[in-house]
MARGUPA-419567 format. One record per residue (C-alpha): chain; residue in three letters; residue number from 1; x, y, z. Coordinates in Angstrom, 2 decimals, padded with zeros to 5 digits, always signed. Layout:
! residues N
A; ALA; NUM; X; Y; Z
...
***
This chain:
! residues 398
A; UNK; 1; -079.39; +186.47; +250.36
A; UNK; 2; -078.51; +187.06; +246.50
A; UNK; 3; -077.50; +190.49; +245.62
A; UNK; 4; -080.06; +192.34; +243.30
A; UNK; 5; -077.46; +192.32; +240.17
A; UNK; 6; -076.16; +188.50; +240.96
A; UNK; 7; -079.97; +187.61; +240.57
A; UNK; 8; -080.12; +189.17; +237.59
A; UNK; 9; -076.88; +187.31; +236.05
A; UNK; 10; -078.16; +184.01; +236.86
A; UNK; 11; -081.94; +184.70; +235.31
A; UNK; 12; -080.34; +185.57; +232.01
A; UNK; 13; -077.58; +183.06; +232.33
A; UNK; 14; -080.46; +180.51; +233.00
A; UNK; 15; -082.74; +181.68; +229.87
A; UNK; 16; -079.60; +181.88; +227.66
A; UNK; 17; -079.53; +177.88; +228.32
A; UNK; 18; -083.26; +177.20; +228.15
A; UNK; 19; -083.18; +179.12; +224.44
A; UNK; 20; -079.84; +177.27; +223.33
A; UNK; 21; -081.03; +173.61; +224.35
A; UNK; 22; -084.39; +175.01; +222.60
A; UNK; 23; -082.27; +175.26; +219.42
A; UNK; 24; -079.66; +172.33; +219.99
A; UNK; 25; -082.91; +170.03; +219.83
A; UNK; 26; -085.07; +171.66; +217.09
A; UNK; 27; -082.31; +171.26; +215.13
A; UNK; 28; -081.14; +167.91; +215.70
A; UNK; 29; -084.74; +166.54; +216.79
A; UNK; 30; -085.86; +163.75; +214.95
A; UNK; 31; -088.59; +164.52; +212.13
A; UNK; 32; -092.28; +164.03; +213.03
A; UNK; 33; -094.19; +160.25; +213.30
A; UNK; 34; -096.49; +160.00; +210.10
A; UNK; 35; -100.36; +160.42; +211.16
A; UNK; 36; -102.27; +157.32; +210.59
A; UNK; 37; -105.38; +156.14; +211.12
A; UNK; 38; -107.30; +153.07; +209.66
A; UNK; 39; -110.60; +153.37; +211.61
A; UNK; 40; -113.21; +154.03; +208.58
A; UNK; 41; -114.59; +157.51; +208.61
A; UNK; 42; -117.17; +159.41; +206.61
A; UNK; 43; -115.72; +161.24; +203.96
A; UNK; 44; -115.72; +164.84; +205.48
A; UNK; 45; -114.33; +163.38; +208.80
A; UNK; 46; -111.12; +161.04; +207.03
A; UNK; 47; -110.19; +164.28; +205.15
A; UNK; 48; -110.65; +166.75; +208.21
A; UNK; 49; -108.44; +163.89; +210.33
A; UNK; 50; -106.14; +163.28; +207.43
A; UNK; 51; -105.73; +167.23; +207.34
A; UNK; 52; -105.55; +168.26; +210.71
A; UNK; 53; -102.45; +165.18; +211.33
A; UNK; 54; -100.54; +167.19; +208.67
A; UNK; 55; -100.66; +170.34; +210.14
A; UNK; 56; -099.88; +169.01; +213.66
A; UNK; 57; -096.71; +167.23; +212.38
A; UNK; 58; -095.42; +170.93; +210.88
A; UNK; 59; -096.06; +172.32; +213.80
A; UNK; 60; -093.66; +170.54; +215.70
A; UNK; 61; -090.66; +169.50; +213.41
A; UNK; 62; -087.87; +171.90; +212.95
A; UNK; 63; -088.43; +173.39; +209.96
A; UNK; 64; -091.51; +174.87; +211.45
A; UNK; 65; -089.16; +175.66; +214.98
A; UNK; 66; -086.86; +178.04; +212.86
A; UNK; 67; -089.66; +180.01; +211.09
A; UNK; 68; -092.35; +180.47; +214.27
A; UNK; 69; -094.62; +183.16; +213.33
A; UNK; 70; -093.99; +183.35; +209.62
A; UNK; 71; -096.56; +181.95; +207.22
A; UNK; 72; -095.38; +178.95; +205.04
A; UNK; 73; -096.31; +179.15; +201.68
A; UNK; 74; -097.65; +175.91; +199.80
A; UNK; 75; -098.40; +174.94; +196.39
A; UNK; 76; -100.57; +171.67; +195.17
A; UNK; 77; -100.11; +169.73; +192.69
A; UNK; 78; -103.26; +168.19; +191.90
A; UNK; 79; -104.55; +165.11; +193.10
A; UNK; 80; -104.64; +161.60; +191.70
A; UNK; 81; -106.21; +158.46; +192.47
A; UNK; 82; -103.25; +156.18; +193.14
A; UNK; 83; -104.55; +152.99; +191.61
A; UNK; 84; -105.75; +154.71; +187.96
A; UNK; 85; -103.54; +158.21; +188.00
A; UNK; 86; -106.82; +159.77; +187.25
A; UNK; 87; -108.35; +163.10; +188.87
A; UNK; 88; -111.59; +162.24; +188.85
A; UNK; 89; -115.03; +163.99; +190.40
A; UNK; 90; -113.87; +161.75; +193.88
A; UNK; 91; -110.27; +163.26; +193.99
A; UNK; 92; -111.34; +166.94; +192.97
A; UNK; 93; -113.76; +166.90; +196.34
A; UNK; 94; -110.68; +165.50; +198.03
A; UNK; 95; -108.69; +168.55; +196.94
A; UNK; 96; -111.16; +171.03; +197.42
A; UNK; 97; -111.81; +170.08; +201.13
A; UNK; 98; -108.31; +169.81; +201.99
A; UNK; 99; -107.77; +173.43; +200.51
A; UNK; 100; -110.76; +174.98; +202.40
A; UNK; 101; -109.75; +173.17; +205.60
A; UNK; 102; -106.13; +174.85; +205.21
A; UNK; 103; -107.88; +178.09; +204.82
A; UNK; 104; -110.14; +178.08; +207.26
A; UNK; 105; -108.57; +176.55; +210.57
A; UNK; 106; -104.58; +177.21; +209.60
A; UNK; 107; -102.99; +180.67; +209.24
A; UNK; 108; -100.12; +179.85; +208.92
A; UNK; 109; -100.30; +178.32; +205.99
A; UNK; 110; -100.81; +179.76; +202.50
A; UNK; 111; -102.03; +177.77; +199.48
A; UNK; 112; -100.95; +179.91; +196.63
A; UNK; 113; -101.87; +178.68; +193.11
A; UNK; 114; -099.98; +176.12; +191.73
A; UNK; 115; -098.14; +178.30; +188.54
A; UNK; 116; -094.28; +178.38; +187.79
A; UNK; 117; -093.74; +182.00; +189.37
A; UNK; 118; -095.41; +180.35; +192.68
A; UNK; 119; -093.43; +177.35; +192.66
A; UNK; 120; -090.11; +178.90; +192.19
A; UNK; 121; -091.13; +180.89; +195.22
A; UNK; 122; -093.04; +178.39; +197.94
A; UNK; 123; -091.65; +176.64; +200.75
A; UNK; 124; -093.83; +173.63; +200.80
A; UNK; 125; -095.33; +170.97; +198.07
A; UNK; 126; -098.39; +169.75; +199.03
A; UNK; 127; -099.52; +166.02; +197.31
A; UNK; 128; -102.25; +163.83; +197.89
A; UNK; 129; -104.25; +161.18; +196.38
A; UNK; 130; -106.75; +158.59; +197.08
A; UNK; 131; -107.14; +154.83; +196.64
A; UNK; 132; -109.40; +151.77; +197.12
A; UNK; 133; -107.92; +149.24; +199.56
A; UNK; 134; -109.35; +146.62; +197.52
A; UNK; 135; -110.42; +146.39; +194.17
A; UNK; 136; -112.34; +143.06; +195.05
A; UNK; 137; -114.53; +145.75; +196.63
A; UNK; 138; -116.63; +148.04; +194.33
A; UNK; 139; -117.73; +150.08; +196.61
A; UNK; 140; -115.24; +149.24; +199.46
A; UNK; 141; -112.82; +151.97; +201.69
A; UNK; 142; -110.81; +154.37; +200.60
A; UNK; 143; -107.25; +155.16; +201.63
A; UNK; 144; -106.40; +159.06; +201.78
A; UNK; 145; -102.63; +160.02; +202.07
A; UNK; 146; -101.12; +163.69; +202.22
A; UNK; 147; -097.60; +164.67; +201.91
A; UNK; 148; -095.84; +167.74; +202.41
A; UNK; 149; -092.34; +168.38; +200.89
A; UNK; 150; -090.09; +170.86; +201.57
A; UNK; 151; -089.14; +171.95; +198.28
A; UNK; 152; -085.51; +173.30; +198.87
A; UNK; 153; -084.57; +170.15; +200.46
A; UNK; 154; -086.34; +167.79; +198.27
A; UNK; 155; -087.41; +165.91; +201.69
A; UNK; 156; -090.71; +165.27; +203.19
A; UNK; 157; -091.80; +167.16; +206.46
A; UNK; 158; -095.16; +165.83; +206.94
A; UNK; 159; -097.68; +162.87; +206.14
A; UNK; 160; -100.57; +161.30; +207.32
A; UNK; 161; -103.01; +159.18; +206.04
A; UNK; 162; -107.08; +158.31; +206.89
A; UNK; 163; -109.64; +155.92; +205.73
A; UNK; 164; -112.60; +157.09; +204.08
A; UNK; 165; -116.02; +155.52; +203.50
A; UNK; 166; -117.00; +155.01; +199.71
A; UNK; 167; -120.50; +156.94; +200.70
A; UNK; 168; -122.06; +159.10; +197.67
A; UNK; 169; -118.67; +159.86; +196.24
A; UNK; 170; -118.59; +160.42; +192.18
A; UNK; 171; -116.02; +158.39; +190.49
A; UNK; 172; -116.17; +159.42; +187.20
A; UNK; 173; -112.93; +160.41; +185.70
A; UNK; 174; -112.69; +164.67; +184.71
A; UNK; 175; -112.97; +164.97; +180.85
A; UNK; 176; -109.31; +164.83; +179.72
A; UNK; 177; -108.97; +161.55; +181.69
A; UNK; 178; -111.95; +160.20; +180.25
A; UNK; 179; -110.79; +160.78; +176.89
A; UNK; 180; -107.32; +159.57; +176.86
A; UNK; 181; -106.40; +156.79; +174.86
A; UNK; 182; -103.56; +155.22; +177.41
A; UNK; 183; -103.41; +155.72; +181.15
A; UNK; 184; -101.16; +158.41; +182.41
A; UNK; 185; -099.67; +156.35; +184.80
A; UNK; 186; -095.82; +156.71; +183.99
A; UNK; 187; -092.67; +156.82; +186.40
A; UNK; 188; -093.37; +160.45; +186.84
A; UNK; 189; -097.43; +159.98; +188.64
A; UNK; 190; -095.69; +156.58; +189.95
A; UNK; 191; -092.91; +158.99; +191.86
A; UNK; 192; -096.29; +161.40; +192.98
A; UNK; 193; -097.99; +158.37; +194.49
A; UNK; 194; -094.64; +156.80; +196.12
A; UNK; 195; -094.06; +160.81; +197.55
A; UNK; 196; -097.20; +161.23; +198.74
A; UNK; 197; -096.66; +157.74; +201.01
A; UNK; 198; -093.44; +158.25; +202.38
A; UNK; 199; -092.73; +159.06; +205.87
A; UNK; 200; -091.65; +162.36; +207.05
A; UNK; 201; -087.71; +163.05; +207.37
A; UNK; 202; -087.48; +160.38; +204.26
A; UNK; 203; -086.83; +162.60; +200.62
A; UNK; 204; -089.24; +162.56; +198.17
A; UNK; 205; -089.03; +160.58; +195.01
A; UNK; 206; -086.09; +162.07; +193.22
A; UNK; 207; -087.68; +161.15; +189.43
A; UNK; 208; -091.01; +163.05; +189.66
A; UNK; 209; -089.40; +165.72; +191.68
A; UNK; 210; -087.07; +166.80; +188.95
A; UNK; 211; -089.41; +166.88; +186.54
A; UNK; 212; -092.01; +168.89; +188.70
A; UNK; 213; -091.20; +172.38; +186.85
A; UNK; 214; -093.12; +171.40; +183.92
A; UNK; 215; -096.41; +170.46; +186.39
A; UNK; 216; -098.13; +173.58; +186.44
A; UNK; 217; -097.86; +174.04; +182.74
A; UNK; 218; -100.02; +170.38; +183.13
A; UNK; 219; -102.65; +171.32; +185.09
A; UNK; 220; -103.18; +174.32; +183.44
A; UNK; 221; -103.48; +172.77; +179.98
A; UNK; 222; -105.49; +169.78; +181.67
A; UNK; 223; -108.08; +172.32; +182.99
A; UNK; 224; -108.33; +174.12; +179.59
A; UNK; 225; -108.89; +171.02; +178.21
A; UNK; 226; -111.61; +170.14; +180.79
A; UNK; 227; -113.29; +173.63; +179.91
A; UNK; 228; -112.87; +172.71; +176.08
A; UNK; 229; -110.58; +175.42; +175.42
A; UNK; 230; -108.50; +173.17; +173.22
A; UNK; 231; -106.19; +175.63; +171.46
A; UNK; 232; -105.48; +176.95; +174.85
A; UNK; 233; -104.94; +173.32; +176.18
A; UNK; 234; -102.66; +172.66; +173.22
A; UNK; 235; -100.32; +175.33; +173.88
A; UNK; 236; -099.38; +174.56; +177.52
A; UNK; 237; -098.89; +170.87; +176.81
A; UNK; 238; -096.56; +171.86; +174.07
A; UNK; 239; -094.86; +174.29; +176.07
A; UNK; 240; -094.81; +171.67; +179.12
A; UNK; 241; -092.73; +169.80; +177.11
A; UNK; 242; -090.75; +166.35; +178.38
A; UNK; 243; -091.43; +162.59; +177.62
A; UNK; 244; -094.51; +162.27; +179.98
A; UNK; 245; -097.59; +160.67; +179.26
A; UNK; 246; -099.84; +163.61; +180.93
A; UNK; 247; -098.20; +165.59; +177.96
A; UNK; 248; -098.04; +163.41; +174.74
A; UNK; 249; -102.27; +162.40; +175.37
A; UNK; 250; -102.62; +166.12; +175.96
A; UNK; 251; -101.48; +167.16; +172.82
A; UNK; 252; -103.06; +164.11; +170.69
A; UNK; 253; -106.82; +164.83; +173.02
A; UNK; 254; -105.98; +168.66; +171.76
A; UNK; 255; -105.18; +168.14; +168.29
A; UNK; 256; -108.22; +165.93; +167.66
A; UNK; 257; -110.49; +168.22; +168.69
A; UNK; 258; -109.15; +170.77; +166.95
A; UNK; 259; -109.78; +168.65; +163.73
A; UNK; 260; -105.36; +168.44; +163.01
A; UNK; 261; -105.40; +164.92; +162.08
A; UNK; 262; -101.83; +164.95; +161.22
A; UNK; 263; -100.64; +166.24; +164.43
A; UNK; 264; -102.58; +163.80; +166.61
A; UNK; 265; -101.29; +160.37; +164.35
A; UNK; 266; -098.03; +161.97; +164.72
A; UNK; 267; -098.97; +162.66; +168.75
A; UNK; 268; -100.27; +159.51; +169.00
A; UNK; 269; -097.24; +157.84; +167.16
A; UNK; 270; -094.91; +159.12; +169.69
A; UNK; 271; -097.64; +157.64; +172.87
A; UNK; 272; -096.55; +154.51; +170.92
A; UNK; 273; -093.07; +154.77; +170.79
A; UNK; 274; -092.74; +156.18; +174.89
A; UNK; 275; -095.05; +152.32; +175.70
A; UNK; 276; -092.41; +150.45; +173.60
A; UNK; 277; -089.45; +152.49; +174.75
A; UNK; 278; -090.84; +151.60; +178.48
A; UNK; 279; -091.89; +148.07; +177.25
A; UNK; 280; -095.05; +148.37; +178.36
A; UNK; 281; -098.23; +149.98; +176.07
A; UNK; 282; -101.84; +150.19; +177.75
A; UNK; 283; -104.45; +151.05; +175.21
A; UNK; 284; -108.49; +151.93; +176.03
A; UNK; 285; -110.19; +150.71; +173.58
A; UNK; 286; -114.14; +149.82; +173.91
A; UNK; 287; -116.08; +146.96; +172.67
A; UNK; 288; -119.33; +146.37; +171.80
A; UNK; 289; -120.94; +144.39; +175.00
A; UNK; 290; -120.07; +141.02; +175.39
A; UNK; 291; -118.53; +141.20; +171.71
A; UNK; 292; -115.13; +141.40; +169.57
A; UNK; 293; -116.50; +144.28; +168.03
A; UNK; 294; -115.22; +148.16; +168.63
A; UNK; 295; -118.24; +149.90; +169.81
A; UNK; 296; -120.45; +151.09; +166.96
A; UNK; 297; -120.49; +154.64; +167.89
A; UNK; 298; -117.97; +156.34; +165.25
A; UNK; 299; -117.29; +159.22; +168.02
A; UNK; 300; -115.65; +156.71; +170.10
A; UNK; 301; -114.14; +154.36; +168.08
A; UNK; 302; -113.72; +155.99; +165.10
A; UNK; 303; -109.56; +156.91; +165.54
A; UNK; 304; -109.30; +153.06; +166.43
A; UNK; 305; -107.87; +152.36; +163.00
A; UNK; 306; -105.26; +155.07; +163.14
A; UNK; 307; -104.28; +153.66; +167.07
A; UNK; 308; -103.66; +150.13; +165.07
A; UNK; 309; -101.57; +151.34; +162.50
A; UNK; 310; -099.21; +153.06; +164.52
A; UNK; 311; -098.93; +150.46; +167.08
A; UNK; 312; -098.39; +148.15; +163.79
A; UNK; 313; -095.85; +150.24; +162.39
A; UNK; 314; -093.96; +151.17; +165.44
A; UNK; 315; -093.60; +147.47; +166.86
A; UNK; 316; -092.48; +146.16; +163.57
A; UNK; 317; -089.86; +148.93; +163.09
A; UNK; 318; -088.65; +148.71; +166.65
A; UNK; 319; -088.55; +144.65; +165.87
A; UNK; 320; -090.46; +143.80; +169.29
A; UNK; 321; -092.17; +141.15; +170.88
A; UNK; 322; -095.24; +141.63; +172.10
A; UNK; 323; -097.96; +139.92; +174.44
A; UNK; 324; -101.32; +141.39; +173.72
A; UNK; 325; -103.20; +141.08; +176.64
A; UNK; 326; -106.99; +141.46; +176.99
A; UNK; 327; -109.17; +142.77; +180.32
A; UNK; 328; -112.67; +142.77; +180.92
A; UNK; 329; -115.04; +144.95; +183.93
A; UNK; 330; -115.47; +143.17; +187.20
A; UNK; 331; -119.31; +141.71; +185.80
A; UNK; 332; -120.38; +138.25; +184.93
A; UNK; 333; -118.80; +135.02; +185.24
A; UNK; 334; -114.86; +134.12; +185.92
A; UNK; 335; -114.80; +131.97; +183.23
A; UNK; 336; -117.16; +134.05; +180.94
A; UNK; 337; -114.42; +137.08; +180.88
A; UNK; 338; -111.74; +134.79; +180.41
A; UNK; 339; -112.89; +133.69; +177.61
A; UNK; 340; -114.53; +137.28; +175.68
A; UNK; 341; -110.65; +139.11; +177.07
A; UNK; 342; -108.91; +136.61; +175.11
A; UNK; 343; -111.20; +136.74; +172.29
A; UNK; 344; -110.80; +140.09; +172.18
A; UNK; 345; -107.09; +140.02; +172.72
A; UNK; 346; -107.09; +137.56; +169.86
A; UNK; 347; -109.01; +140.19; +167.33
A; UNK; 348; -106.43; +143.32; +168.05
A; UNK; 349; -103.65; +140.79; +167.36
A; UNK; 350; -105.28; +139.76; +163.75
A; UNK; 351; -105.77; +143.96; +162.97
A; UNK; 352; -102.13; +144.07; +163.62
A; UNK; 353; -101.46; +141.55; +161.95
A; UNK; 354; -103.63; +143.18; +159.13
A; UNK; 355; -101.25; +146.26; +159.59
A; UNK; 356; -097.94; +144.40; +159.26
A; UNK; 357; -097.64; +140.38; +158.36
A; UNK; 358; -094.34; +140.35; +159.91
A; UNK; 359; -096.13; +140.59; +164.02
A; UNK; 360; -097.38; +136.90; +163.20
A; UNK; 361; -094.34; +135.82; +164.52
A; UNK; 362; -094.26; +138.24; +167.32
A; UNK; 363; -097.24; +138.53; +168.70
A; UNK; 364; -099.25; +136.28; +171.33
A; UNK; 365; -102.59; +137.03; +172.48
A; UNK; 366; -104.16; +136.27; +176.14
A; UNK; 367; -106.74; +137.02; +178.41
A; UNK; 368; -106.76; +137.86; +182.26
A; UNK; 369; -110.81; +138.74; +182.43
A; UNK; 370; -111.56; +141.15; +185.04
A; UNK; 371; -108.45; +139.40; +187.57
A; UNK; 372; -105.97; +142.75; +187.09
A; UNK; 373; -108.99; +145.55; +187.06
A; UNK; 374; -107.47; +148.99; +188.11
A; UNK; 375; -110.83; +150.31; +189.26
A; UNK; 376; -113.40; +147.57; +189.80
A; UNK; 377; -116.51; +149.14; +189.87
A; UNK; 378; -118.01; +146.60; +187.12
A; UNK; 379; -120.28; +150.04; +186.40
A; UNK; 380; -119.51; +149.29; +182.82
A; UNK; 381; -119.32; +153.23; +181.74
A; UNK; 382; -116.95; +155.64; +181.90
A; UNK; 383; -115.85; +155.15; +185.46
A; UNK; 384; -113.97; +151.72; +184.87
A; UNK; 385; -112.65; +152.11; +181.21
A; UNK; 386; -109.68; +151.51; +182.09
A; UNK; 387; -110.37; +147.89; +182.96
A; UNK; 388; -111.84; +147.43; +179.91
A; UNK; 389; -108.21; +147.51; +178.23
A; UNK; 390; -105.50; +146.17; +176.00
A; UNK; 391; -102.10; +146.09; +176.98
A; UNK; 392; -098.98; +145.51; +174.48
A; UNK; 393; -096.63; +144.03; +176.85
A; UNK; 394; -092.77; +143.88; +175.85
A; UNK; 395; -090.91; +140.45; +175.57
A; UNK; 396; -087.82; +138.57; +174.69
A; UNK; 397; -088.18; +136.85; +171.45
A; UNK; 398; -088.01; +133.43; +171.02
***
């Protein structure tokens, strides 16, 4: 029989090598499998899945292993639809539910608002967006990723992913996206979507991270803006600062509503100049249905001339060569929408042209009809704008 103290040594010599294989493998375990699930769901359900397979994942990597029983704070930064870069009505639910889910079945987690003092301090970066698996499909499913990134590491502890059902969800873009003149989608939102897909233990993408301080200044001035508090909205997308497309439409959308014409040409001039600088320029502007004319209604189209002279005079200065390519919405024939996007193609070439004789010799128009549509609703309204677009596309001269 074991003496009483001999007993002893060997239950606490035992423990001691329980707790230190414990902490040889939470700290050189490998990172959590990604949660994925392509099984269509209602809404609700793909976000609660896509929610709760986040959660697990922290719950067993070992970050989570070496803070047990402390609460992880988390910031958001807002979410986009991958295939547009919009926040629309669609991606604001998606945000919402994931936020009260977080609140209301994890504790240990705490979403703090998404400001610079709270981002200096959190732990965790929360992303997420939403996409159509197939634009061929109006009102096909919907692919939902999350990502979380630790912040001090720059590497992603968590992601999972779920298939929603396109069931009563509002598409419409928020105000500040509907108003834009170019979509926002520039290597920054590109390095949001590409984080909020990549696998846990991988890092996050380097570009968008590093320009991630000047986010909340972004969403604050974007939610002015959506409350039309434009002076307010002008004054955090100046003081966000940077060469990012969020920023430069946010100050133009500000200054025209605030009636400082100068300001937005000169705003808009330098939208111009970041498209030909990344040799590639994508411009909304609406025609008339099924014509080459800009749609009569002066509210919308009225700024069109000022867009075309600064394109005009920016291309010709920087000496570029440009395809001008038309789109149409996914609605009518193939052949029909070839046709009216290269006609239309044709007519923004000629107002260049107009602007500066010298883009004769540099320009080419053609049309692609409804074959590259970002959103492909073919609603014909605010919702798919964007594939009712011109794009300036940098080339080699001949």
């Amino acid at each position: 029989m074991m003496t009483t103290t001999f007993a002893r040594w060997l239950q606490a010599a035992s423990l001691t090598g329980v707790l230190s294989l414990m902490l040889g493998l939470s700290g050189c375990a490998a990172p959590p499998v990604a949660s994925s699930s392509k099984t269509e769901l209602p809404f609700d359900q793909a976000v609660a899945q896509a929610t709760d397979g986040l959660v697990r994942q922290t719950q067993k990597g070992p970050a989570f292993l070496a803070k047990m029983g402390s609460k992880r704070s988390v910031v958001l930064d807002p979410m986009v639809d991958a295939g547009s870069a919009q926040q629309t009505a669609a991606t604001q639910a998606l945000q919402d539910r994931v936020t009260e889910r977080l609140n209301a079945k994890f504790e240990m987690m705490e979403i703090m608002p998404f400001d610079s003092a709270n981002l200096a301090k959190a732990r965790y970066l929360l992303t997420g967006t939403m996409t159509r698996l197939s634009v061929d499909e109006p009102r096909g499913p919907l692919q939902i990723n999350l990502a979380l990134t630790e912040l001090a590491s720059g590497n992603v502890v968590a992601q999972s992913s779920a298939v929603a059902r396109d069931e009563g969800l509002d598409h419409t873009p928020l105000p500040y996206y509907r108003d834009t003149p170019v979509p926002t989608k520039d290597r920054v939102i590109e390095g949001y979507v590409r984080t909020t897909a990549t696998p846990p233990g991988q890092p996050a993408d380097v570009y968008y991270l590093e320009r991630l301080a000047a986010a909340p200044a972004i969403k604050e001035g974007t939610a002015h803006y959506n409350a039309q508090r434009y002076q307010d909205a002008l004054a955090q997308y100046s003081a966000a600062g940077g060469e990012q497309l969020r920023v430069l439409n946010g100050i133009y959308l500000s200054s025209v509503k605030l009636g400082r014409t100068a300001e937005a040409e000169d705003a808009f001039g330098k939208i111009v100049a970041y498209g030909i600088a990344n040799q590639q320029l994508g411009v909304k502007f609406l025609f008339n249905p099924n014509a080459t004319t800009f749609w009569s209604e002066i509210r919308i189209s009225g700024p069109y001339t000022m867009w075309l002279r600064e394109i005009a005079r920016a291309s010709a200065d920087a000496k570029v060569c440009m395809d001008i390519v038309g789109h149409t919405s996914h609605t009518g024939p193939v052949a029909y929408n070839d046709q009216l996007s290269l006609q239309r193609a044709r007519y923004i070439r000629q107002r260049l042209i107009d602007e500066s004789t010298v883009l004769s010799d540099r320009t080419t128009p053609s049309g692609r009809g409804f074959r590259e549509n970002i959103i492909g609703s073919g609603t014909d309204d605010a919702v798919d704008a964007l594939d009712r677009r011109v794009e300036f596309k940098i080339v080699a001269c001949s």
